[in-house]
C-alpha positions in Angstrom: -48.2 -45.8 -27.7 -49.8 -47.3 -30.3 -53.4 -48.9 -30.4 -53.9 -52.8 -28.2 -55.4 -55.1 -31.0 -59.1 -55.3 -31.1 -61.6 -57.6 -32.6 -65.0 -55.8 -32.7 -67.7 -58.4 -33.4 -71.1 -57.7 -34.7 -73.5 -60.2 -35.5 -76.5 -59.9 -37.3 -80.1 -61.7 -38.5 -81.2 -62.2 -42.3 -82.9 -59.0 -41.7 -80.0 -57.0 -41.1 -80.9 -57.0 -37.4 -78.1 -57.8 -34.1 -79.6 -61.3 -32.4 -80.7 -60.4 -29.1 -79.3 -63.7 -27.5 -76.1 -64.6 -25.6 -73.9 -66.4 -27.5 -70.3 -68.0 -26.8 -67.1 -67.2 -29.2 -63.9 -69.1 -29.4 -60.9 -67.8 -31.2 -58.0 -70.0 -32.0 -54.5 -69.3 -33.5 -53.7 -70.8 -36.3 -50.0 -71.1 -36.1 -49.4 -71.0 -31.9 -51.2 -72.9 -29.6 -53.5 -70.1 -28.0 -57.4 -69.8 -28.2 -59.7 -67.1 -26.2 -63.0 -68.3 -25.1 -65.6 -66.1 -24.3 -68.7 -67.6 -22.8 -72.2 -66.0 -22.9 -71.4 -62.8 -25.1 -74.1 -60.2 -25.5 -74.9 -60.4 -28.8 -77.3 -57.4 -28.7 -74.0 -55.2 -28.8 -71.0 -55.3 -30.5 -68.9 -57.5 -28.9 -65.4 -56.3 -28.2 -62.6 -58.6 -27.6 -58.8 -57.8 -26.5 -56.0 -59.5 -25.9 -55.2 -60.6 -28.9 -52.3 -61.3 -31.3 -52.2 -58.4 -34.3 -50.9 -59.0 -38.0 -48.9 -60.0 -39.0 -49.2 -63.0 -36.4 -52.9 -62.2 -35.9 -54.7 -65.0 -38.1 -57.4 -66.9 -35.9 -60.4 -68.7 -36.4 -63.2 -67.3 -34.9 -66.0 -70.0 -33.7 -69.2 -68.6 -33.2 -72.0 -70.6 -30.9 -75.3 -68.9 -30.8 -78.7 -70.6 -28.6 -81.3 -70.3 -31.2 -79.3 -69.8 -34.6 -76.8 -72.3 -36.2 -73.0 -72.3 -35.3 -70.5 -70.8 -37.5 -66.9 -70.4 -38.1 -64.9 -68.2 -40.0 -61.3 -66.8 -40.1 -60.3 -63.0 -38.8 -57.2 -61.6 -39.3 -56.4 -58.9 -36.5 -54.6 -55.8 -37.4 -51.6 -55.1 -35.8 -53.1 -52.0 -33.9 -56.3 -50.5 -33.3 -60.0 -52.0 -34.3 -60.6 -55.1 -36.3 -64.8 -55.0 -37.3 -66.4 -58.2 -38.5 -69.8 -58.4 -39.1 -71.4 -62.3 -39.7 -75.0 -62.7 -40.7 -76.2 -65.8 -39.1 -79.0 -68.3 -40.5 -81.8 -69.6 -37.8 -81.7 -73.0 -36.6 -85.0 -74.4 -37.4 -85.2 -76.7 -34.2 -85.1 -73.3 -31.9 -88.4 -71.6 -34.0 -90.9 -71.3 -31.3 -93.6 -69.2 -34.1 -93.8 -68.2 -37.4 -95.7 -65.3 -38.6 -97.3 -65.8 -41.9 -98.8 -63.6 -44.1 -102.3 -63.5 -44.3 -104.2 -65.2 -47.4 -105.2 -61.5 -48.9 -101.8 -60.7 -48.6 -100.2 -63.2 -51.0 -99.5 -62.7 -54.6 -102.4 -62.5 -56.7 -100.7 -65.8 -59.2 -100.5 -67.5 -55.7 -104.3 -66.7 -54.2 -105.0 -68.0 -58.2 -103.4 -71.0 -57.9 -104.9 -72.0 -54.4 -108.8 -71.6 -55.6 -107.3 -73.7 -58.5 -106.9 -76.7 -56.3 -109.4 -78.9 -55.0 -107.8 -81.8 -55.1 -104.3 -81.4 -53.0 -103.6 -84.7 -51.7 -104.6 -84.8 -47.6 -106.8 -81.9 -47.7 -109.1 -82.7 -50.6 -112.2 -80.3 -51.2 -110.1 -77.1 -49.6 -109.2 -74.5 -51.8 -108.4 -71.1 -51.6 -108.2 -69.3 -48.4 -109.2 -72.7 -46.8 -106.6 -74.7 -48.0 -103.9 -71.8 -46.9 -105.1 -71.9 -43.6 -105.4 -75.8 -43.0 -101.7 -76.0 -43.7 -99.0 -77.0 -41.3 -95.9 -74.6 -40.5 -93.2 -76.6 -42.8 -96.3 -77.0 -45.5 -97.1 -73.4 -46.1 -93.5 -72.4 -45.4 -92.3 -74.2 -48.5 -95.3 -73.2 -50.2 -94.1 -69.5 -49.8 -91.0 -70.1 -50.7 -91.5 -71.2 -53.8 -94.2 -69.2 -54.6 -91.5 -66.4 -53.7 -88.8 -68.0 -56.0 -90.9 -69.0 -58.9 -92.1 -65.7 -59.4 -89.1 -63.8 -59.4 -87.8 -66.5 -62.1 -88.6 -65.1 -65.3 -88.3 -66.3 -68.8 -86.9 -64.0 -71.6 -90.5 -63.1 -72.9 -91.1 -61.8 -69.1 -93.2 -64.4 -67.9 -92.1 -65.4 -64.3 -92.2 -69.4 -63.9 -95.0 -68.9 -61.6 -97.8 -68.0 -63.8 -97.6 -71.1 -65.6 -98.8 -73.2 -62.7 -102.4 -74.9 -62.9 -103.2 -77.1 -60.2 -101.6 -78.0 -56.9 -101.6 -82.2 -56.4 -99.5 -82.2 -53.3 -97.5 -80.2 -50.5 -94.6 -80.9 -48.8 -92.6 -79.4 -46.7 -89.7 -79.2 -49.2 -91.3 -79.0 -52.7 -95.2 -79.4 -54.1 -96.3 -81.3 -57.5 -98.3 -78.8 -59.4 -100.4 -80.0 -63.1 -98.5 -77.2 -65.5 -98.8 -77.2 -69.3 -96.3 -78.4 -71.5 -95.3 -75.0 -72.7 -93.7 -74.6 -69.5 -91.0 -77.4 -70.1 -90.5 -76.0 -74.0 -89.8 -72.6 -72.3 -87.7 -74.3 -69.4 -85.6 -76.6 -72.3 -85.3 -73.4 -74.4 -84.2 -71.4 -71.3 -80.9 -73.2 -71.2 -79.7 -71.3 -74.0 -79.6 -68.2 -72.1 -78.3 -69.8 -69.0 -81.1 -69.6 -67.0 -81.8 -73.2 -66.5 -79.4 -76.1 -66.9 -80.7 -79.9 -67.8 -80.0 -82.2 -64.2 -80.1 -86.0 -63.4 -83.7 -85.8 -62.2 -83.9 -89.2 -61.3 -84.2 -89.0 -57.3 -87.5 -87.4 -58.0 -89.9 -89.7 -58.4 -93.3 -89.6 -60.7 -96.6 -90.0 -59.6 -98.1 -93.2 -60.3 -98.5 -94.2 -64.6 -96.4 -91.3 -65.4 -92.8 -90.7 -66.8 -89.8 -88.3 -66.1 -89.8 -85.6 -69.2 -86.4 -83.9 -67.9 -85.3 -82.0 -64.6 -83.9 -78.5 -64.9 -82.3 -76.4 -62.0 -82.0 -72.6 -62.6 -77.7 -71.1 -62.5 -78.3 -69.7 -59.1 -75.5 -70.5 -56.5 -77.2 -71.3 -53.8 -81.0 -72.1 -53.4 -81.9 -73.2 -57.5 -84.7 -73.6 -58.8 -85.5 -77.2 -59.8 -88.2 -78.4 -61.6 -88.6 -81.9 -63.0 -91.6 -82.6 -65.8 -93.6 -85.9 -65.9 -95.8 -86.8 -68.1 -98.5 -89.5 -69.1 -100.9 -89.3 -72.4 -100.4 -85.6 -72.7 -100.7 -84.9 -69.1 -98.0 -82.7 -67.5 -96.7 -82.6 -64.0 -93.9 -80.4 -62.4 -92.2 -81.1 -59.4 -91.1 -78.1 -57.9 -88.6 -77.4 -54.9 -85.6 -75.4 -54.3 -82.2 -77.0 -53.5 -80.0 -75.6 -50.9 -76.6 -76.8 -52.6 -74.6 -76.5 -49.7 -75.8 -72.7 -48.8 -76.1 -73.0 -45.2 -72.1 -74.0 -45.4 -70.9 -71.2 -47.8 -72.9 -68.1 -47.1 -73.6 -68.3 -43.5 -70.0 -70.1 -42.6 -72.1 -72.7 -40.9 -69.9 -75.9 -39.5 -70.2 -78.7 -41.8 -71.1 -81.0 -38.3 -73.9 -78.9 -37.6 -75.8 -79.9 -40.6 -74.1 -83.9 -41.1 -77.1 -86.3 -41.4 -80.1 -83.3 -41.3 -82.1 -83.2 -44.6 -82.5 -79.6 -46.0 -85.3 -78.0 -43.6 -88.0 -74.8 -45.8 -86.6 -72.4 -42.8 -83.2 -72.9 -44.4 -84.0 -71.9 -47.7 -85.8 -68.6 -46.2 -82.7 -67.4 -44.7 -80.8 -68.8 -48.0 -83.6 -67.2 -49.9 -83.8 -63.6 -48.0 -80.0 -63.3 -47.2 -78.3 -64.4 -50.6 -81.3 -63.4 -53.4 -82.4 -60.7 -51.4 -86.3 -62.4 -52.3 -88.7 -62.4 -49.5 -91.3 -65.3 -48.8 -93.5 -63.0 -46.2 -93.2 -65.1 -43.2 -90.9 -64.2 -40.7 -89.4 -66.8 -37.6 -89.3 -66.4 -34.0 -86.7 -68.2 -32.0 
């Protein structure tokens, strides 16, 4: 007798790790008007569901509706006998993060503790610098701090200098980007860059100066998902780079994550993490708790 048809579900964090959460599942047919819903799976395990049509009728979507990570869908098709295995990696939702664990100042990367004893002057925590400044930071603050720090020094030039070294002075922190005083060697190496395809020119005009200066050109790096961008402003010889990293749909295409989930939500630093750690494999050294 041959083998029922069996989904075998596993689902996983960033880390390569099974959630440890209930979550609820819904499978629909794409061509008959059936759908198996399971409510409150254990996600700890892989989750084995039967009764199910095999190929070459056995096309569903599968739904996926976790408690602390964000909702995905994707579409299975079921062999005609024995075990189907799907594995989905699942991105955090950053409204269910309860703590974050960050690194400790000692442990960042020597260009980053370099950077922060650089900068007195960071706008809302004026007079902090180094280990000080690190500290007095909020969550989403030093979060995106982290994540660019990670990004910017794995982005290296052709002469092997990673983006990151060329930073001088922190002006301001958000939580999706910081404005950092660089010298203008930094955008001739950027321009130049775009021969080798490592950065490409962009419309940089949603990113605004600082006061009395002038956009000098934006530039995003050929990544896929989470670029690079940095956009150059300048006044009498003065440089300033806006850095952030854009999630360019991501969250939709590498974590199947329904478009509705994300509608009207502006991109969040815990997304770029699991954008970051999942799809370029490039650790910030915090880690979230949901």
């Amino acid at each position: 007798m041959a083998d029922t048809p069996t989904l075998r579900l596993t689902l996983d964090d960033v880390h390569g790790k099974r959630l440890t959460e209930r979550v609820d599942i819904r499978l629909r047919h794409q061509a008959l008007a059936e759908q198996k819903l399971i409510k409150g799976a254990d996600a700890s395990r892989r989750i084995r569901i039967v009764g199910l049509r095999g190929s070459p009728m056995g096309v569903y979507r599968l739904d996926v509706d976790p408690r602390s990570f964000l909702p995905m869908s994707q579409f299975v098709n079921v062999e005609a006998q024995g075990t189907t295995d799907v594995r989905a990696c699942l991105a955090i939702d950053p409204d269910k993060v309860v703590r974050v664990e960050f690194p400790a100042y000692d442990r960042l990367p020597d260009t980053g503790r370099t950077l922060l004893r650089a900068s007195p002057n960071v706008l809302g925590f004026e007079g902090q610098t180094g280990a000080d400044l690190y500290e007095a930071l909020d969550d989403l603050r030093r979060a995106a701090l982290l994540n660019i720090l990670a990004k910017t020094g794995a982005t290296v030039f052709g002469g092997g200098r990673a983006v990151l070294s060329y930073f001088g002075e922190l002006r301001e922190i958000r939580g999706d980007r910081f404005f950092v005083r660089v010298p203008k060697v930094l955008r001739e190496d950027t321009t130049n860059s775009v021969a080798t395809g490592l950065f490409r020119a962009v419309d940089g005009s949603l990113h605004h100066p600082p006061a009395d200066f002038s956009v000098a050109g934006s530039f995003k790096t050929d990544d896929r998902y989470a670029n690079l961008q940095l956009t150059f402003f300048v006044r009498d010889g003065d440089w300033v780079a806006d850095v952030d990293i854009d999630d360019a749909a991501g969250l939709i295409h590498v974590f199947q994550v329904l478009r509705n989930a994300l509608t009207g939500r502006p991109t969040h630093p815990y997304d770029i993490h699991q954008l970051l750690v999942r799809h370029q494999k490039l650790d910030p050294g915090y880690r979230l708790t949901v």
